[in-house]
GULO-16539 format. One record per residue: x, y, z of N, C-alpha, C in turn; residue number from 1; chain; residue in one letter. Coordinates in Angstrom, 2 decimals. Layout:
        nX        nY        nZ       caX       caY       caZ        cX        cY        cZ   seq   mol   type
         X         Y         Z         X         Y         Z         X         Y         Z   NUM     A      A
...
# end
This chain:
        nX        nY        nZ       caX       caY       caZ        cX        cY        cZ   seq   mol   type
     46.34      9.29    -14.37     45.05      9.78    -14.77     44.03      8.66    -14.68     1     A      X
     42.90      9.12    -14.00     42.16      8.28    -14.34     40.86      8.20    -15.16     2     A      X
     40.92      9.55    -15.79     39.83      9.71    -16.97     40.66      8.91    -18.50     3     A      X
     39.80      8.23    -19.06     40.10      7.67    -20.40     40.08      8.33    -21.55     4     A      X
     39.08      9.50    -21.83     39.48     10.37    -23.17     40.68     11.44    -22.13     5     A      X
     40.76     11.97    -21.52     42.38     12.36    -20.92     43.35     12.02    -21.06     6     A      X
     43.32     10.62    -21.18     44.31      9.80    -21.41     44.74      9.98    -23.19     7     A      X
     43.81     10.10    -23.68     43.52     10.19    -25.27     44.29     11.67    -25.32     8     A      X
     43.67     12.41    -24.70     44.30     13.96    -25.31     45.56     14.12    -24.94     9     A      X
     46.09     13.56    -23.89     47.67     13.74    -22.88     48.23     12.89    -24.64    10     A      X
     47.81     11.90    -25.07     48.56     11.40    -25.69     48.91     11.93    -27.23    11     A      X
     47.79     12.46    -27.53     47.13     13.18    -28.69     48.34     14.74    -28.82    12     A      X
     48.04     15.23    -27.50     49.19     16.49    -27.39     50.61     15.89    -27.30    13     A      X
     51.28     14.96    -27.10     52.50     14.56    -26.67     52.60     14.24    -28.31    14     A      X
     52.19     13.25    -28.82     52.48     12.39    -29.84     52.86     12.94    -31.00    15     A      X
     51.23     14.01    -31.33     50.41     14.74    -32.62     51.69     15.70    -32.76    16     A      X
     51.39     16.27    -31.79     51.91     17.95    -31.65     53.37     18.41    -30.93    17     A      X
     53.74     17.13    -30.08     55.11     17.63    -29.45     55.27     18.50    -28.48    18     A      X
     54.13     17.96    -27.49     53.84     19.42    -26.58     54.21     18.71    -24.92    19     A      X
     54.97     19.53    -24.36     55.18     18.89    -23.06     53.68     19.11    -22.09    20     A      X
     53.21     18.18    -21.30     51.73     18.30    -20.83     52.20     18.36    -18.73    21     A      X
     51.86     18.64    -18.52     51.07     18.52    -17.02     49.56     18.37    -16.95    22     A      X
     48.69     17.58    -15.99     48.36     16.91    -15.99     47.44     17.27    -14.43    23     A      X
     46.04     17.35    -14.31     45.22     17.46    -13.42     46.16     18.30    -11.99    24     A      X
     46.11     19.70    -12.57     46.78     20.43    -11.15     45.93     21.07    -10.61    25     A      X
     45.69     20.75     -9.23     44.89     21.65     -8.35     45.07     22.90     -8.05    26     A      X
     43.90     23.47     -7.88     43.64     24.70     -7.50     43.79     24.78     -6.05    27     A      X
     44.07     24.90     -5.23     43.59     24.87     -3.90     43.36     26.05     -3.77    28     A      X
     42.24     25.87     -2.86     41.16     26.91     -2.19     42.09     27.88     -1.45    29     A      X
     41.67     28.99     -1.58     42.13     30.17     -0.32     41.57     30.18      1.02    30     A      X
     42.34     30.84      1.55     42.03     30.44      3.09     41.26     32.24      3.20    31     A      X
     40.48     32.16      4.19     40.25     33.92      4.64     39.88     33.93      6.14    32     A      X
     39.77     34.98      6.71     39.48     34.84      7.98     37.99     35.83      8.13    33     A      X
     38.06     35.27      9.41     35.96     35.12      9.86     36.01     35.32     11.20    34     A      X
     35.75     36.61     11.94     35.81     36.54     12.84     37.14     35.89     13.71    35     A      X
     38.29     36.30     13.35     39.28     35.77     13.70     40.21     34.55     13.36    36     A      X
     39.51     33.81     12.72     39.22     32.12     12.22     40.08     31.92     11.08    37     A      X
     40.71     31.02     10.59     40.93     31.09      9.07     40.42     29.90      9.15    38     A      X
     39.11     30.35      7.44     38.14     29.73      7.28     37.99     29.05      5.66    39     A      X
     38.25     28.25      5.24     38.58     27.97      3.86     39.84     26.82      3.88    40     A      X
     40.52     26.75      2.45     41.14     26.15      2.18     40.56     24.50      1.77    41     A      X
     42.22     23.94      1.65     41.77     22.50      1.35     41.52     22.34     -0.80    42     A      X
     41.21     21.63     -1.22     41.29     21.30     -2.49     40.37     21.92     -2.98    43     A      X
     40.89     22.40     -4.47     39.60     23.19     -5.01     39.42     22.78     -6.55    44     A      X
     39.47     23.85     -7.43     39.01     23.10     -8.60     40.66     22.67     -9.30    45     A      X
     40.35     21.99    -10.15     41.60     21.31    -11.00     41.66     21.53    -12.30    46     A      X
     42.70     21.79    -13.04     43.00     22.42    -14.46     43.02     20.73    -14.70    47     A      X
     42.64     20.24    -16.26     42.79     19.27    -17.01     44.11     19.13    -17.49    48     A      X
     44.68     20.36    -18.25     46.45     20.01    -18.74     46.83     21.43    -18.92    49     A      X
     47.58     21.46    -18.93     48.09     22.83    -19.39     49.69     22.34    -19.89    50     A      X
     49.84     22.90    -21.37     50.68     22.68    -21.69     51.68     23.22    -22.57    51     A      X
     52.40     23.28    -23.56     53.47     23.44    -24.41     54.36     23.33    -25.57    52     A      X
     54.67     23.95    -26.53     55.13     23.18    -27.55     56.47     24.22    -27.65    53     A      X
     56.66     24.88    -26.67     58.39     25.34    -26.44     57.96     26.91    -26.71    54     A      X
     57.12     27.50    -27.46     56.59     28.79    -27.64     55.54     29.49    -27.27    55     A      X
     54.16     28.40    -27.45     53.37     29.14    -26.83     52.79     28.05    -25.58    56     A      X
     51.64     28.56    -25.19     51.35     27.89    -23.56     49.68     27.58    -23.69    57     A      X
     48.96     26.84    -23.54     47.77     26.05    -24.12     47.21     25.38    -22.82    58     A      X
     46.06     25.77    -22.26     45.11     25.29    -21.13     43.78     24.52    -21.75    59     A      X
     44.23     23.17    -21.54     43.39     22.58    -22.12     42.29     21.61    -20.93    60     A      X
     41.03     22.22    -21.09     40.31     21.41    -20.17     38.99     20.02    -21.34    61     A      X
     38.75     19.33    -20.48     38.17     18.38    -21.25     36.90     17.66    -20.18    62     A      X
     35.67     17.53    -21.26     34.85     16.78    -20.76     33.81     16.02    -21.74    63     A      X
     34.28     14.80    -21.49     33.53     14.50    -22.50     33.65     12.89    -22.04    64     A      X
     31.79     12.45    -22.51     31.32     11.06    -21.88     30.68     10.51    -22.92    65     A      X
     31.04      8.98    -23.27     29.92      8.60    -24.15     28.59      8.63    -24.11    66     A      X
     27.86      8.94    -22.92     26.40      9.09    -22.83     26.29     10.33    -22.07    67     A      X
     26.39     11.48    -22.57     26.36     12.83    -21.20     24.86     12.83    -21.21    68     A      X
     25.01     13.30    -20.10     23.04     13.90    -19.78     23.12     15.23    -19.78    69     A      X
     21.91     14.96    -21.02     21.64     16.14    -21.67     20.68     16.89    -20.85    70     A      X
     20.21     18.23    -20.86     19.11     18.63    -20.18     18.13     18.94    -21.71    71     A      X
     17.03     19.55    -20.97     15.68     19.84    -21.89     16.71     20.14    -22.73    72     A      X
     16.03     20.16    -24.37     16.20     20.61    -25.52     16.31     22.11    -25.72    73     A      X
     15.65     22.83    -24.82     15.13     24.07    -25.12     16.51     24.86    -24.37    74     A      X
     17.23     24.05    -23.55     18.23     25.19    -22.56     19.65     24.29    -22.77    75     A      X
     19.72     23.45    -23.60     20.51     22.01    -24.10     21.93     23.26    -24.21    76     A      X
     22.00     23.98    -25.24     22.90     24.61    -25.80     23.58     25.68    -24.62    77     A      X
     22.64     26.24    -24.23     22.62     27.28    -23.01     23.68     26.76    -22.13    78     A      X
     23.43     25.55    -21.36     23.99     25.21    -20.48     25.36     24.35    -20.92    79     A      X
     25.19     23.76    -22.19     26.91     23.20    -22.57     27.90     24.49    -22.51    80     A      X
     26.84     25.59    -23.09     28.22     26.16    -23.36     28.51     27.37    -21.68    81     A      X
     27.79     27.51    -21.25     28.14     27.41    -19.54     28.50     26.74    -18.89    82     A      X
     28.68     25.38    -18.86     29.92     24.54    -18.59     30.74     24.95    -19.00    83     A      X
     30.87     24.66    -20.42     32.29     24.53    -20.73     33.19     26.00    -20.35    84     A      X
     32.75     27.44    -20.88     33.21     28.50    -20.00     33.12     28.32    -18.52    85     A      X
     32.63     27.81    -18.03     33.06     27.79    -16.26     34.13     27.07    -16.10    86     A      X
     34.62     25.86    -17.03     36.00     25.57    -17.05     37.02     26.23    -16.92    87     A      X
     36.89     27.61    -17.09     38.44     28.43    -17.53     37.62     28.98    -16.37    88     A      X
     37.55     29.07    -15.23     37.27     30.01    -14.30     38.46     31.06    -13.86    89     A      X
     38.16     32.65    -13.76     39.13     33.23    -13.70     40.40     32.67    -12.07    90     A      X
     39.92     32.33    -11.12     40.55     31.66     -9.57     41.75     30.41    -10.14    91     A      X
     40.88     30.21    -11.56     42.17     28.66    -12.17     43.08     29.94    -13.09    92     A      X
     42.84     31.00    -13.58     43.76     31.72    -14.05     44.73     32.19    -13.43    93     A      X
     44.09     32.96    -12.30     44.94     33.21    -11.03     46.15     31.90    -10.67    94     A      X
     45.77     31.22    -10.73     46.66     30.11     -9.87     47.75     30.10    -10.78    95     A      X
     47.35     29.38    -12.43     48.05     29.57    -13.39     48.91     30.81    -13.92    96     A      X
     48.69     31.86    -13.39     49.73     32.79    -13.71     50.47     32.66    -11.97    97     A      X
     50.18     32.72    -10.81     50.88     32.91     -9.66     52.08     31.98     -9.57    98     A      X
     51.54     30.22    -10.13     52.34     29.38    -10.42     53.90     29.38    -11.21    99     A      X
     53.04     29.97    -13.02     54.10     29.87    -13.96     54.12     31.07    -14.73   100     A      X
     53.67     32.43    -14.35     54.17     33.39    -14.38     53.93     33.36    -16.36   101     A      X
     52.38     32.98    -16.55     51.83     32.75    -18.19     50.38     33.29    -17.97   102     A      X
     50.67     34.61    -18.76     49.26     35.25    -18.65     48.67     34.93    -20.75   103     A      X
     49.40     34.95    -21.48     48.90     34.81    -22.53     48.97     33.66    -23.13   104     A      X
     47.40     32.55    -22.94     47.49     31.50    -22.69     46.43     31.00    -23.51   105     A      X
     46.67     30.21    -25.00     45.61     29.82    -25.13     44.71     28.29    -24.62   106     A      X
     43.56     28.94    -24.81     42.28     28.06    -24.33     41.63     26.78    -25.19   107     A      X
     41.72     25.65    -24.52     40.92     24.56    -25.58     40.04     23.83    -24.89   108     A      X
     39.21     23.29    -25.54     38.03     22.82    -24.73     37.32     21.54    -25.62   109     A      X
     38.03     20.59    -24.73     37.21     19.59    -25.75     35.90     18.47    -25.34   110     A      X
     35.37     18.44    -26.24     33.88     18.66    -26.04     33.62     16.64    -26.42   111     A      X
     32.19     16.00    -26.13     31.87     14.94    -26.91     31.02     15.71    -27.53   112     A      X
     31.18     15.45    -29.32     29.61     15.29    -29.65     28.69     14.98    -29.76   113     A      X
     28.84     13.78    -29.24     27.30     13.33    -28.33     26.54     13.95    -27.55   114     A      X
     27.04     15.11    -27.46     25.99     16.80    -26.97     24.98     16.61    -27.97   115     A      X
     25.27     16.79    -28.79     24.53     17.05    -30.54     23.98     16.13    -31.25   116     A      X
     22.84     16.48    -31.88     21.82     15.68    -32.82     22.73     16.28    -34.32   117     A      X
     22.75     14.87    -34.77     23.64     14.87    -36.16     22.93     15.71    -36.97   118     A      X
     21.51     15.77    -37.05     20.28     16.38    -37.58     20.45     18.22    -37.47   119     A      X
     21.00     18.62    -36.92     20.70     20.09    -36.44     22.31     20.66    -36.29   120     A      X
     22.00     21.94    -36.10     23.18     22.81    -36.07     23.44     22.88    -34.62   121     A      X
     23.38     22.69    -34.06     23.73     22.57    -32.90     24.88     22.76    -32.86   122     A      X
     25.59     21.99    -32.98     26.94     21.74    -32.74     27.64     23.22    -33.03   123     A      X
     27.51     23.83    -34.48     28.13     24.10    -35.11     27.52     26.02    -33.80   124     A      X
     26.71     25.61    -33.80     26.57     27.23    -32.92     26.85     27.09    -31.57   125     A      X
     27.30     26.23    -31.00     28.30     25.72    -29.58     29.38     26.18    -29.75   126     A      X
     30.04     25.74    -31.15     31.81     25.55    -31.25     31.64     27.41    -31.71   127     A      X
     30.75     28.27    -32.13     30.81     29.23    -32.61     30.46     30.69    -31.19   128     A      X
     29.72     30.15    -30.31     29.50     30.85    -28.95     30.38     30.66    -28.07   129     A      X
     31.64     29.47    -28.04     32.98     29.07    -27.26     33.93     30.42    -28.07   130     A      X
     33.99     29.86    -29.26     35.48     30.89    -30.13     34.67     31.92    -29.77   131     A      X
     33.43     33.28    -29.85     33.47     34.12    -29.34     33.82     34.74    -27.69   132     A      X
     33.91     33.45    -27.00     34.19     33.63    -25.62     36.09     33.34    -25.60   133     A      X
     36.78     33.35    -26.61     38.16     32.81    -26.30     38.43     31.58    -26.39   134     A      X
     37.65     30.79    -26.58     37.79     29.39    -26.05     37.97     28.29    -27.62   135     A      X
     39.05     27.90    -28.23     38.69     27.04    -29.27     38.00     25.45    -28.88   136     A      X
     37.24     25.15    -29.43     36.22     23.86    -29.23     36.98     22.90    -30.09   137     A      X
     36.83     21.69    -29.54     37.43     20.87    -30.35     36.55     19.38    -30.14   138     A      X
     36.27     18.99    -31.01     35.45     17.56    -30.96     36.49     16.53    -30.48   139     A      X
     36.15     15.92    -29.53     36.85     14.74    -28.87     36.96     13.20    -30.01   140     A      X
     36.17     13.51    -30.86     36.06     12.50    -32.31     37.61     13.17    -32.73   141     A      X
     37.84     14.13    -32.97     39.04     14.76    -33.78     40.73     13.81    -33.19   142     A      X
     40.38     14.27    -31.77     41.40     13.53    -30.95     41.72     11.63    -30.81   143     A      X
     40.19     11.23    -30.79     40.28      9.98    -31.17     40.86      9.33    -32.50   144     A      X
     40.20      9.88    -33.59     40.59      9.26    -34.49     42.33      9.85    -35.09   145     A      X
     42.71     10.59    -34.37     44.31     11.25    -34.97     45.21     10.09    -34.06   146     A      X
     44.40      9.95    -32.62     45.57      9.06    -32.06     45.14      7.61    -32.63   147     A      X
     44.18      7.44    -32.26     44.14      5.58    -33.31     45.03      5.49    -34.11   148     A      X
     44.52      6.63    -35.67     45.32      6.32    -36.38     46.95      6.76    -36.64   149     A      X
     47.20      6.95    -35.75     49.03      7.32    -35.74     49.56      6.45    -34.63   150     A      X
     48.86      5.77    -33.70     49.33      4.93    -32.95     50.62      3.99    -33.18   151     A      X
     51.63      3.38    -32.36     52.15      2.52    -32.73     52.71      1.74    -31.51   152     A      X
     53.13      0.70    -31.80     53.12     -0.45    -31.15     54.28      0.35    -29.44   153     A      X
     55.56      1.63    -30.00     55.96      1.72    -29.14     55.70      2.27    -27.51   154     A      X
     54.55      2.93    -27.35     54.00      3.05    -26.09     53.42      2.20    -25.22   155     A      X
     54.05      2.52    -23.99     53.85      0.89    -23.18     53.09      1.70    -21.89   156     A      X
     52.39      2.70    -22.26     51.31      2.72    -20.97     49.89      2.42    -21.83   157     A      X
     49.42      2.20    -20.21     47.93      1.33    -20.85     47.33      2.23    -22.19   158     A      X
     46.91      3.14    -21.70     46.11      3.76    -22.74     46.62      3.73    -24.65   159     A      X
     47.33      3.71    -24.64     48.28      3.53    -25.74     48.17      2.04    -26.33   160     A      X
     48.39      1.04    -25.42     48.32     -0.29    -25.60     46.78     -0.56    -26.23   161     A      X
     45.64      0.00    -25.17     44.02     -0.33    -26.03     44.40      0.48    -27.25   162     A      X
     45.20      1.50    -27.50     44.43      2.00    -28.84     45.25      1.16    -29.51   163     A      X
     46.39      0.47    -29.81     46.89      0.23    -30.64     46.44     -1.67    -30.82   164     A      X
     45.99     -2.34    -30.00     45.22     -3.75    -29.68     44.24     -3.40    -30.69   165     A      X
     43.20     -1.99    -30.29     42.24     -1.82    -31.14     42.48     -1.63    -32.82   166     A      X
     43.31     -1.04    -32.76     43.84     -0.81    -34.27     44.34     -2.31    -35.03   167     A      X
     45.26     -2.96    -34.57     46.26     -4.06    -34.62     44.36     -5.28    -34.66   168     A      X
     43.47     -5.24    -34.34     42.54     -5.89    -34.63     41.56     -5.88    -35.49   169     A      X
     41.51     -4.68    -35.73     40.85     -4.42    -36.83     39.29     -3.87    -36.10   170     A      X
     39.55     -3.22    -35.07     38.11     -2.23    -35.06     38.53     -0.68    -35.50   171     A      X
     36.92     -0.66    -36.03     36.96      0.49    -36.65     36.57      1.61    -36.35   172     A      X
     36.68      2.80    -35.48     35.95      3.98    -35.28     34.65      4.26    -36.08   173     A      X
     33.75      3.41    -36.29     32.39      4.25    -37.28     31.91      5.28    -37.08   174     A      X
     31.71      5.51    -35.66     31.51      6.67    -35.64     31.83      8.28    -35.80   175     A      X
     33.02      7.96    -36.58     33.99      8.95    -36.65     33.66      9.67    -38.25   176     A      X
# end
């Protein structure tokens, strides 16, 4: 992987929860024909994780940046939460059931809140317009601070190593 809060949630689901993960699977494009032609194909969109805890089955996509760019104020909300539903696009469902034969699948979506002014509700009517669409929201703060603090010295891939250097030094999540 080469996203860093990814790295956080792959670890967050493995560690927290006991969930077997896969890990950025492509969609590839369909092919169709055009005048004789087959016209398409090649790489398409990519699921974030989809994963497991032996019972049920959990599609978890993620985006989240310490500085996202925000648009106007006025369409701010509008468009997070149209991202984030275009994540679960029905073509990544398709794939996901043709694949592993899992149609009842829940949805997670984790978000920065650095979308949001600490000042306003914002947030709280994002995470409330996702759960009416299927989708549980989850603050990427939630994931950070569960793996920091449960970290331990035995994981020897990188990501694991900064959180636990960070911990083992004494920085502190404030913003959490």
């Amino acid at each position: 992987m080469i996203n860093p809060a990814e790295d956080i949630v792959n670890i967050w689901l493995q560690d927290k929860y006991n969930h077997f993960t896969m890990s950025n699977i492509v969609v590839h494009k369909k092919t169709r024909n055009i005048n004789g032609k087959k016209v398409g194909g090649g790489r398409g969109k990519e699921i974030d994780f989809l994963s497991t805890n032996g019972k049920e089955y959990f599609w978890v996509e993620v985006s989240v940046s310490p500085n996202p760019r925000l648009p106007r104020k006025d369409i701010r909300s509008q468009e997070a939460i149209n991202n984030a539903v275009g994540k679960f696009a029905d073509e990544k469902m398709d794939a996901i059931y043709e694949r592993f034969q899992v149609r009842n699948i829940k949805k997670w979506f984790v978000y920065s809140p650095k979308l949001f002014s600490r000042k306003s509700n914002e947030e709280a009517l994002y995470c409330a317009a996702l759960r009416e669409k299927g989708i549980k929201p989850i603050s990427f703060a939630l994931f950070l601070k569960e793996t920091h603090d449960g970290i331990n010295h035995m994981g020897y891939d990188v990501p694991r190593q900064y959180l636990f250097l960070s911990k083992k030094f004494g920085y502190i999540l404030k913003s959490i």
